[in-house]
C-alpha positions as CSV (number, residue, x, y, z in Angstrom):
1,X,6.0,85.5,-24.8
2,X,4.2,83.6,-27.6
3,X,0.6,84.2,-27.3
4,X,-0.7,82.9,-30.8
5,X,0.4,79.7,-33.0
6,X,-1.5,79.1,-37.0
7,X,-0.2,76.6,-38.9
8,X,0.6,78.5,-42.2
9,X,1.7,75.5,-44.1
10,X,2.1,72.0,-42.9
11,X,5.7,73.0,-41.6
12,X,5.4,76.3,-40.9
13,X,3.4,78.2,-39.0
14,X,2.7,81.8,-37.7
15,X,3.7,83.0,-33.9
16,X,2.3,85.9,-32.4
17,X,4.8,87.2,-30.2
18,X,5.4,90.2,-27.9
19,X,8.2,91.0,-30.1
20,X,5.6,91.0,-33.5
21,X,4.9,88.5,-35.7
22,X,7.4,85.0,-36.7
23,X,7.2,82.5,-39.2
24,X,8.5,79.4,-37.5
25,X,9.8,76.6,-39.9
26,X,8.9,73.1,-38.1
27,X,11.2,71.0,-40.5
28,X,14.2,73.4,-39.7
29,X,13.0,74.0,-36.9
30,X,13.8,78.0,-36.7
31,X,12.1,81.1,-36.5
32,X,12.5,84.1,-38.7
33,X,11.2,87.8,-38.5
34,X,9.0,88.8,-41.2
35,X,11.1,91.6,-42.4
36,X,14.1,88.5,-43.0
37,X,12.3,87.8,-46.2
38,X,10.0,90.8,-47.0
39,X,11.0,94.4,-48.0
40,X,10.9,96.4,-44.9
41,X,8.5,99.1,-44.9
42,X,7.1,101.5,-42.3
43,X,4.1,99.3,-41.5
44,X,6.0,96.7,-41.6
45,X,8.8,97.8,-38.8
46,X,5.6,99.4,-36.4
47,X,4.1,95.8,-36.8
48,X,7.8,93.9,-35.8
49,X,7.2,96.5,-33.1
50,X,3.4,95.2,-31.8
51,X,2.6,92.8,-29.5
52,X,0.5,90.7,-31.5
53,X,-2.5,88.5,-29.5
54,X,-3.5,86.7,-32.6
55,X,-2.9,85.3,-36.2
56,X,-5.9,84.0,-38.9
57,X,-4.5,82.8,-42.0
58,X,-7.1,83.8,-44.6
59,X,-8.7,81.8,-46.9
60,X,-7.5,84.1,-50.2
61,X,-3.9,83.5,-48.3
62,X,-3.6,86.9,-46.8
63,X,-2.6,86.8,-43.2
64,X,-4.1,89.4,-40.5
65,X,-2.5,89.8,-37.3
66,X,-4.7,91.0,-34.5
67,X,-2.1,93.2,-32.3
68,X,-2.1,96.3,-29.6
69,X,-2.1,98.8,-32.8
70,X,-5.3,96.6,-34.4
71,X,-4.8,94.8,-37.3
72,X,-2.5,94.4,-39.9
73,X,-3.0,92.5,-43.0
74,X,-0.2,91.1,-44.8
75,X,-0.8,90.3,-48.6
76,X,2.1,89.1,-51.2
77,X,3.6,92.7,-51.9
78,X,1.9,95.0,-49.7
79,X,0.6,95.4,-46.0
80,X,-2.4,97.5,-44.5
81,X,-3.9,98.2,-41.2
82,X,-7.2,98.5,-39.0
83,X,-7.4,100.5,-36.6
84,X,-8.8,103.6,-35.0
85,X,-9.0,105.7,-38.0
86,X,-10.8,103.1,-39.5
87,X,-13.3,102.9,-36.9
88,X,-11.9,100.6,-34.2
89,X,-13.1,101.1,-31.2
90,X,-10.2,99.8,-29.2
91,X,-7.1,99.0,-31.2
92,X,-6.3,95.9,-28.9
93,X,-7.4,93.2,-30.8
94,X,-7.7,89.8,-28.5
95,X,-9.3,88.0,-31.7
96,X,-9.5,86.7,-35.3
97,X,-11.9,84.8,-37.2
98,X,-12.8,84.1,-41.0
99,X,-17.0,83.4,-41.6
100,X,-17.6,81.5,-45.0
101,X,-17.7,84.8,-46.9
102,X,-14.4,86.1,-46.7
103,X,-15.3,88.8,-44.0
104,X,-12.9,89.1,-41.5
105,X,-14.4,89.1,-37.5
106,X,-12.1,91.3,-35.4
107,X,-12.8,90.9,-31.3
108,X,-11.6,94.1,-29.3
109,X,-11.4,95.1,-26.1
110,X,-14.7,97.1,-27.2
111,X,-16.5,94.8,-29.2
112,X,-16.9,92.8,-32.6
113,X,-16.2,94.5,-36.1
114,X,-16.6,92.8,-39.2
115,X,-14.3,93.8,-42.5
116,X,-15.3,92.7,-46.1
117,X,-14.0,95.0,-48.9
118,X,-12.4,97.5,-47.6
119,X,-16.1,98.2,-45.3
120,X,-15.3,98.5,-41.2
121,X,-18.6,97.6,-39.6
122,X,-18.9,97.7,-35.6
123,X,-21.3,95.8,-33.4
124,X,-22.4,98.1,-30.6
125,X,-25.4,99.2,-28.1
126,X,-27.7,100.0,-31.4
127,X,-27.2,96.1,-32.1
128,X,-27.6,95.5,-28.2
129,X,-24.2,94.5,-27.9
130,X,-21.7,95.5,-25.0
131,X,-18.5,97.4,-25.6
132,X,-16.5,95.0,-24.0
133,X,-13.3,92.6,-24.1
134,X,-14.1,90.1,-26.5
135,X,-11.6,87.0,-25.6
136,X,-12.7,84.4,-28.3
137,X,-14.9,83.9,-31.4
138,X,-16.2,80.9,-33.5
139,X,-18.8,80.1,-35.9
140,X,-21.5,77.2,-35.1
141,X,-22.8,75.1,-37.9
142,X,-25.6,77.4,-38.8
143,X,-23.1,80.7,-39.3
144,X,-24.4,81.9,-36.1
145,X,-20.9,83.8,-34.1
146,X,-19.9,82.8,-31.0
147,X,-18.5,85.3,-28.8
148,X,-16.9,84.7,-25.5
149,X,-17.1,88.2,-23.8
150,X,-15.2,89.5,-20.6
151,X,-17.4,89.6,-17.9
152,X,-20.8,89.2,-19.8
153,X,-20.3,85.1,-20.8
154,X,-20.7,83.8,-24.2
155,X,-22.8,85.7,-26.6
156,X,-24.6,84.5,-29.8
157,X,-25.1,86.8,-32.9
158,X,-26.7,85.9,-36.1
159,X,-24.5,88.1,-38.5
160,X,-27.5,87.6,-41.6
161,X,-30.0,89.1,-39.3
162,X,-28.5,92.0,-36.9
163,X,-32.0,93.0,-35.9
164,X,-32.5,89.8,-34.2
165,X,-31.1,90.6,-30.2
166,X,-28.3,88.2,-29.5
167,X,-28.2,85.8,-27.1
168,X,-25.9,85.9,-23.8
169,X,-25.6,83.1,-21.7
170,X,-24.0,83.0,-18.0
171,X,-24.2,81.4,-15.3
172,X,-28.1,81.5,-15.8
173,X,-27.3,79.0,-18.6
174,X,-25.4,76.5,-16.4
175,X,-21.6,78.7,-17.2
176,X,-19.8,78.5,-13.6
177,X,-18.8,82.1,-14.5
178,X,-19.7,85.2,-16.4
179,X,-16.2,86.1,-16.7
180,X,-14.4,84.2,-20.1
181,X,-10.9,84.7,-20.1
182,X,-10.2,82.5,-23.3
């Protein structure tokens, strides 16, 4: 099962698969395993292992993979992860987005994180945010995130000003359905 596709270059992009990550070459038209032309390390063979939901290809070049063990960020030489002992709160992740500053948005099955410099930041009740599945995430013009959240509809957060409440919006707003899947 493919469940993610990034264009890494303009012939080849990133799968997420059930079976971990691929790099698929259109020109050639093949797919290769990650560990075909990187050093195989531990990290490395438990992320092969992952089912992984999503793929953002960073603007510094690294590429996170958002996966059922959290995420793994793979750099020229080396590869680290996210995940519970770094504060997740669900190492699921459905979702991965860049914002303009380099910080990486990670969307759970419990919530939005942000990670900038090595610095885990969760979005929770004290930010009157719900602990649920987030299914999809995208920045508006104004930096504002978009967050389409299971059973609670789309939600807006200003990341510059967490004291501000969010916004949600259902199907008091005109959405047929509270419940976004994708």
């Amino acid at each position: 099962t493919v469940w993610a596709i990034v264009g890494h270059t303009a012939e080849r992009f990133w799968l997420g698969t059930a079976a971990g990550p691929w790099l698929f070459d259109a020109k050639l038209e093949k797919a290769t395993r990650i560990s075909s032309f990187k050093p195989l390390s531990n990290q490395l063979a438990l992320l092969e292992r992952s089912v992984v939901y999503t793929v953002c290809q960073l603007s510094d070049g690294r590429v996170a993979f958002g996966t059922d063990r959290g995420v793994y960020v793979l750099m020229k030489d080396s590869i680290f992860l996210i995940n519970a002992s770094e504060g997740l709160a669900s190492e699921k992740v459905r979702v991965l987005t860049e914002d303009s500053n380099g910080a990486l948005w990670i969307g759970t099955m419990k919530g939005v994180f942000r990670s900038k410099d090595g610095q885990l930041l969760g979005y929770s009740a004290k930010h009157a945010l719900p602990l649920v599945p987030v299914t999809g995430m995208e920045f508006d013009e104004k930096g504002n995130l978009l967050c389409s959240m299971y059973e609670h509809g789309v939600m807006k957060l200003d990341p510059m000003n967490l004291e501000k409440k969010p916004a949600l919006f259902g199907s008091d707003e005109g959405l047929f359905s509270r419940k976004v899947l994708f």
